[in-house]
N, C-alpha and C positions, 0 to 999 in steps of 0.2 A: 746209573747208566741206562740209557731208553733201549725198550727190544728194538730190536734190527729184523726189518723183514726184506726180501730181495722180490724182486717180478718185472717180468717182460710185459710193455704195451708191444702188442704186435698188430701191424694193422696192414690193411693192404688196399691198392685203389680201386672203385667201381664204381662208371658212370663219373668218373671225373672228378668222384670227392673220396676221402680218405673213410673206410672202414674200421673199427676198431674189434678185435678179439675179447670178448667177456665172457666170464664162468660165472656160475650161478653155483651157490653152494648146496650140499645134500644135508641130507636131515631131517629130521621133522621139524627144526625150529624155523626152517626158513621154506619150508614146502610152500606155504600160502605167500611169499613175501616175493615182490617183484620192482616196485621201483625204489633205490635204492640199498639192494639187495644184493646186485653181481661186483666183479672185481676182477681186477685183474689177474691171470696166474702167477700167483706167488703166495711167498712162505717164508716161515724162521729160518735165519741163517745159524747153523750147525757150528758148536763151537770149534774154533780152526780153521772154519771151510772161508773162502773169500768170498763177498756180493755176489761176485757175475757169477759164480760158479752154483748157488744158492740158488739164485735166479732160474739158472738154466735148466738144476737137478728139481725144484718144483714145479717149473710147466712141465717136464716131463710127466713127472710124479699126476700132477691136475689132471692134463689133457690127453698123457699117452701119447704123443709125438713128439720129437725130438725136432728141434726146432732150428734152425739154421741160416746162416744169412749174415749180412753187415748189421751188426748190432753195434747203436751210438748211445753214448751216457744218455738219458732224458733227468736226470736230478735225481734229490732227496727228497721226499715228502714227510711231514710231522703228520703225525696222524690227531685228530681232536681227543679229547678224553684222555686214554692212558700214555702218551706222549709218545708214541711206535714210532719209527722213522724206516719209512721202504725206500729201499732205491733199486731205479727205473733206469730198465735198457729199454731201445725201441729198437724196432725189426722187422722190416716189410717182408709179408707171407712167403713163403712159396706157393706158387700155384695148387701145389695138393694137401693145401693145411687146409683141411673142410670141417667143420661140425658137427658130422653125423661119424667121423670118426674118433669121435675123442675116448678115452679108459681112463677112468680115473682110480687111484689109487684109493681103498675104501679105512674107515675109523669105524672104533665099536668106541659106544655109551648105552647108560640104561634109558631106556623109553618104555613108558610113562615112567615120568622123576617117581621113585621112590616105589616103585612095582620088585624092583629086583630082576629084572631080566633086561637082559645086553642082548644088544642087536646089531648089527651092522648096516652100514651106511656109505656110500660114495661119498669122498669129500669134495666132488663136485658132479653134481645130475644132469648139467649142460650145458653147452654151449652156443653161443650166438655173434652174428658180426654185426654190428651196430654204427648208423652214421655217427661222428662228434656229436651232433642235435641229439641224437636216440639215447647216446652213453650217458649223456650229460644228466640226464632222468633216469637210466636204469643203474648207473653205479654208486656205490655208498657215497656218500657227502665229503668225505673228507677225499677221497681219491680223484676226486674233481681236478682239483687243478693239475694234475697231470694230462687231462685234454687239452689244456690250454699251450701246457708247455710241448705238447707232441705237435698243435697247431702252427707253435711257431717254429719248432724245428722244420716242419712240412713246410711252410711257409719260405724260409730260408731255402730250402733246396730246389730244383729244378721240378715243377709239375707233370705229370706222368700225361 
């Protein structure tokens, strides 16, 4: 059975086109790494817990704000390589979901591999809002095509 991961595209409009929410992970593996690199917030779902609710308890967890709003299915995604499958709500911002507020909840590993000493880390060091063009190059490969499918949701509904 494939892991199951849950996460919100959350985006919201500016200047007429849709913005997207992306987190950039913490670490040292990925400190130099930038395109292809962020994601959206999300995570494992917890044995028992349902999707949405998965979804909802790691953007918290990522970004430290509680997120709020009309959230709509946006799909399943397979992810390439180990066969993950996230599934995607989408949910336009509220106006005080900013950036420079985000807490992320933090993870200890050893750094340098094989030193013996544990460190701690944010599991995400930050946050940014990106057009579809922008996300399209800043998020991992395989989480692509949930641009597309949030393009034609936005498309489908009423333009802001």
């Amino acid at each position: 059975m494939p892991v199951r991961s849950a996460g919100l595209m959350i985006y919201r409009w500016s200047a007429g086109e849709p913005q997207i929410l992306l987190v950039h992970p913490g670490g040292p593996f990925w400190a130099r790494k930038d395109e292809a690199a962020w994601s959206i917030p999300k995570g494992l779902v917890d044995g028992g817990e349902d999707e949405f609710s998965a979804a909802l308890r790691e953007t918290q967890e990522e970004i430290g704000i509680v997120i709020q709003g009309a959230f709509s299915p946006l799909g399943e995604f397979r992810q390439p390589g180990g066969g993950k499958i996230i599934a995607v709500w989408s949910v336009k911002a509220d106006p005080s979901v900013t950036v420079d507020r985000i807490k992320s909840n933090e993870f200890e590993m050893e750094w340098p591999p094989g030193s013996g000493r544990r460190q701690t880390y944010p599991e995400v060091d930050r946050a940014a809002w990106f057009t579809i063009a922008q996300a399209a190059i800043k998020m991992h490969k395989g989480q692509r095509p949930m641009l597309t499918a949030l393009k034609a949701q936005l498309d489908a509904e009423e333009p802001e």
